[in-house]
Each structure stands twice: as structure tokens, then as C-alpha cells.
C-alpha positions as CSV (number, residue, x, y, z in Angstrom):
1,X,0.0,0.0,0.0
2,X,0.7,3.7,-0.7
3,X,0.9,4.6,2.9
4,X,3.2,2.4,4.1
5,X,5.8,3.0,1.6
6,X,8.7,5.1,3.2
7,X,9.6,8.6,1.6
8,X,12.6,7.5,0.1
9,X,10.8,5.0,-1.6
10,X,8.0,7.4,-2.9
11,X,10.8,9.7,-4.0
12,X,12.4,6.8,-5.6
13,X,9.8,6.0,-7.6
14,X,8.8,9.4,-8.4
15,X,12.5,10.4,-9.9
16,X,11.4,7.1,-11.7
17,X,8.6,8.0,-13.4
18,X,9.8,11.3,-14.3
19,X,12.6,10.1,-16.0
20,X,10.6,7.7,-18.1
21,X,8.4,10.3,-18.8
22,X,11.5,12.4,-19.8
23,X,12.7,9.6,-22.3
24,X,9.2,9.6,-23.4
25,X,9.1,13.3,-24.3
26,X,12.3,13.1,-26.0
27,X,11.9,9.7,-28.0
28,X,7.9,11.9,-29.5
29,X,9.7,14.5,-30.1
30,X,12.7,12.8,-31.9
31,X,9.5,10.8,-34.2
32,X,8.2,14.3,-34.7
33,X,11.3,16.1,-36.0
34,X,12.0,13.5,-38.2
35,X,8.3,13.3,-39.6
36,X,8.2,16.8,-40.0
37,X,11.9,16.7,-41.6
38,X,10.5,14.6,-44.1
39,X,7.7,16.7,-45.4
40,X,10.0,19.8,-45.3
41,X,12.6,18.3,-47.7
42,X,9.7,17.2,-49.3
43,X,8.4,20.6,-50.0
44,X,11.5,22.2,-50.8
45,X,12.1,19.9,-53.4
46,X,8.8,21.1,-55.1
47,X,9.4,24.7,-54.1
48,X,13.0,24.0,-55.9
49,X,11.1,22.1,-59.2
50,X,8.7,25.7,-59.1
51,X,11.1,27.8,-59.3
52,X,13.3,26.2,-62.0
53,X,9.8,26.0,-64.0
54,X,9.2,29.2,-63.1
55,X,12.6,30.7,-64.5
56,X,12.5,29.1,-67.1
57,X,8.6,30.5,-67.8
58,X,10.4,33.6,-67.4
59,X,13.1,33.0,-70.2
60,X,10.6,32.6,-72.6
61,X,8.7,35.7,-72.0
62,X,11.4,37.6,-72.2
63,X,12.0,36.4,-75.9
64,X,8.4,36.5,-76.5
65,X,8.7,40.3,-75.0
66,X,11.7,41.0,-77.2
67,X,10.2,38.9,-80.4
68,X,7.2,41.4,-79.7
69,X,9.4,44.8,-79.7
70,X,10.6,43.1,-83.2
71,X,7.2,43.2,-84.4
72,X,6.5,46.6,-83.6
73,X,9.4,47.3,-85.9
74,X,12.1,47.5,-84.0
75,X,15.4,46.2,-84.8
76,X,16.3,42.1,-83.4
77,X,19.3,43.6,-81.3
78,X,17.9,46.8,-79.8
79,X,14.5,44.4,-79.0
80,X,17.2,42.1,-76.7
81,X,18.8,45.3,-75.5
82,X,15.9,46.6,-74.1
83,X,15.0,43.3,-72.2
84,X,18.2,42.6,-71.3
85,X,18.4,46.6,-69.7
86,X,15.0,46.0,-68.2
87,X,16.1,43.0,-66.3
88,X,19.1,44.4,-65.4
89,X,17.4,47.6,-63.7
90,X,15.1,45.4,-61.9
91,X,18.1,43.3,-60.8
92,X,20.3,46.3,-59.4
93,X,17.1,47.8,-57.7
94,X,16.7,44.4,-56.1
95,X,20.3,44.5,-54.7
96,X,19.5,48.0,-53.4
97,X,16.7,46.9,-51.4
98,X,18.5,43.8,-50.2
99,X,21.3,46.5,-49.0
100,X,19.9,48.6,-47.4
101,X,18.0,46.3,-45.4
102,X,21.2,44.5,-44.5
103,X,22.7,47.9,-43.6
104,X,19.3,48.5,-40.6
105,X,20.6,45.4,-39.2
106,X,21.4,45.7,-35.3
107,X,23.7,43.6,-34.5
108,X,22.2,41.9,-32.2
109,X,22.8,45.0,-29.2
110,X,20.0,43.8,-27.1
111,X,21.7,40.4,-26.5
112,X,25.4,41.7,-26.5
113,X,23.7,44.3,-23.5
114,X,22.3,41.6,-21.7
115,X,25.5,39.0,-21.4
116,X,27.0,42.2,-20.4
117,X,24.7,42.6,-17.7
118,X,24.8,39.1,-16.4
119,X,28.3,38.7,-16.3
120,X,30.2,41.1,-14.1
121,X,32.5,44.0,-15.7
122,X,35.7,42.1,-15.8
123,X,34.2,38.6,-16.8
124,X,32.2,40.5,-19.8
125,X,35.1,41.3,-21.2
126,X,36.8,38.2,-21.1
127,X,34.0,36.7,-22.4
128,X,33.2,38.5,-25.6
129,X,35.3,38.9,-28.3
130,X,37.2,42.2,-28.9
131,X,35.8,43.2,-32.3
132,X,32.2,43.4,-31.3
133,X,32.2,47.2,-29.6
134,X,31.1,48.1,-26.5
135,X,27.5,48.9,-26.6
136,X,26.5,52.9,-25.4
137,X,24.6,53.0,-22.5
138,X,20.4,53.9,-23.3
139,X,19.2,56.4,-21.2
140,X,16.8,53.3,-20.4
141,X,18.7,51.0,-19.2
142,X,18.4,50.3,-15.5
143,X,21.8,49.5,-13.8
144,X,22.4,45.3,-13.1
145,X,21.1,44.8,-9.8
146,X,23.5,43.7,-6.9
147,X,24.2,39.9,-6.5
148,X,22.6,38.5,-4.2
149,X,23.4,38.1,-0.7
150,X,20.3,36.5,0.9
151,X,20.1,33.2,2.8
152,X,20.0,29.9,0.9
153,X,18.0,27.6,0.5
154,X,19.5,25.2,3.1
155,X,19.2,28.2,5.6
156,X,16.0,28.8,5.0
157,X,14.6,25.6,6.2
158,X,17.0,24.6,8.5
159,X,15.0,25.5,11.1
160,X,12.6,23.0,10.6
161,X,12.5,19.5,11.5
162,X,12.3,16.6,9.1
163,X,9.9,14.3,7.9
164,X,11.1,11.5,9.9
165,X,11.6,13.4,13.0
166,X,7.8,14.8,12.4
167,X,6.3,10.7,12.3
């Protein structure tokens, strides 16, 4: 019976059970990851076979485009210029967009601030490497709180008795 099993016992058997539940947990979420890893290289692969179709759909309107500037009586080379320059604008505009939205980029401050913050002065330093510069202090940021001194754990219930002094 459940009553007359000791604590240790109970204990025993609960760190039991938690660990088997732990290994449970682990071994679902390892048939998960693997089930899902499936259906994502499954889907990039068709994403992959859309965008070749894709480009290539896009190759032959721009000859249809160009064999259509041909027909409205321009010349066969100025009718592939004209593409060609076309796509070439939209490509360097692209590029522009992709830089200057690289160049917003942070840095990742927040995070660099608060491993600065947990570790003490010296230790920060140590810790990070020297080409990432120290970040300025916000006017927002609240100084890092003391350590703490207060009693541990262990002192906190000492003053109690135990459970098989209680019994």
C-alpha cells in the first residue's frame, strides 16, 4: 500500500517515473522532428522544381517580350537590349533593397547588452570577443542589480525539522 511506503521509496519512484516520462518526451519529439523533416525536404524539393519551371517561364517571356518589340518594328538587337536593360534595372534595384536592409541590421545590441549585464564587468570582457564594440549606455537602461546576498535555501529551512523526526 501507498501509505506504508517510506519517503525515500516514494521519492524513488517518483524520480522514476519522471525520467521515463523524460525519455518519453524526447523519444515523441525525436518521431516528430523526423516526420516533420521529411515533409520539409519534401516541400523544398517542389518549391525548388517551381522555381526552375518558373525561371524558365520567365526565359521565354522575355524572348516573347523582345520577339514582340521586333514586331512593332524595332530592330532584333535593340529588341534584346531593351529586355536585357529591363532586367538588369530590376536586378540592381533588387540588390539596393537587399542592402539597405542589411545595412538596418542591429547587431544583435540587445543580446550583447544583456550578457554584459549578467556577467560582471571584468568577466564580460573576457568573455566577448574584442571586435564586437562596447555597446553605449540607453538612457533606459536600468543599472544590473546587486548579486545577491540573501540566505540559501539550506538556511531557510533549516530551522525545521524533518519528515522522519515529524512521524
Amino acid at each position: 500500500m501507498p501509505e506504508d511506503e517510506s519517503l525515500g521509496a516514494l521519492v524513488a519512484q517518483a524520480s522514476h517515473h519522471i525520467s521515463t516520462l523524460v525519455r518519453s518526451e524526447i523519444e515523441l519529439a525525436k518521431a516528430e522532428l523526423k516526420f516533420d523533416a521529411k515533409r520539409v525536404g519534401m516541400a523544398a524539393g517542389l518549391f525548388g522544381a517551381a522555381a526552375f519551371i518558373g525561371h524558365l517561364c520567365l526565359i521565354l517571356a522575355s524572348f516573347a517580350i523582345a520577339y514582340a518589340l521586333v514586331a512593332v518594328g524595332l530592330a532584333t538587337w535593340l529588341a534584346f537590349t531593351i529586355v536585357t536593360v529591363f532586367y538588369l534595372l530590376m536586378a540592381g534595384l533588387l540588390v539596393l533593397v537587399g542592402y539597405r536592409r542589411l545595412k538596418g541590421l542591429t547587431g544583435m545590441k540587445r543580446t550583447r547588452r544583456s550578457l554584459r549585464g549578467l556577467a560582471g564587468p571584468e568577466e564580460a570582457e573576457e568573455e566577448l570577443p574584442e571586435r564586437i564594440p562596447a555597446p553605449t549606455t540607453p538612457r533606459s537602461a536600468a543599472p544590473a542589480p546587486p548579486p545577491y546576498t540573501g540566505p540559501t535555501a539550506g538556511q531557510v529551512g533549516a530551522h525545521r525539522e524533518s519528515v522522519s523526526d515529524a512521524g
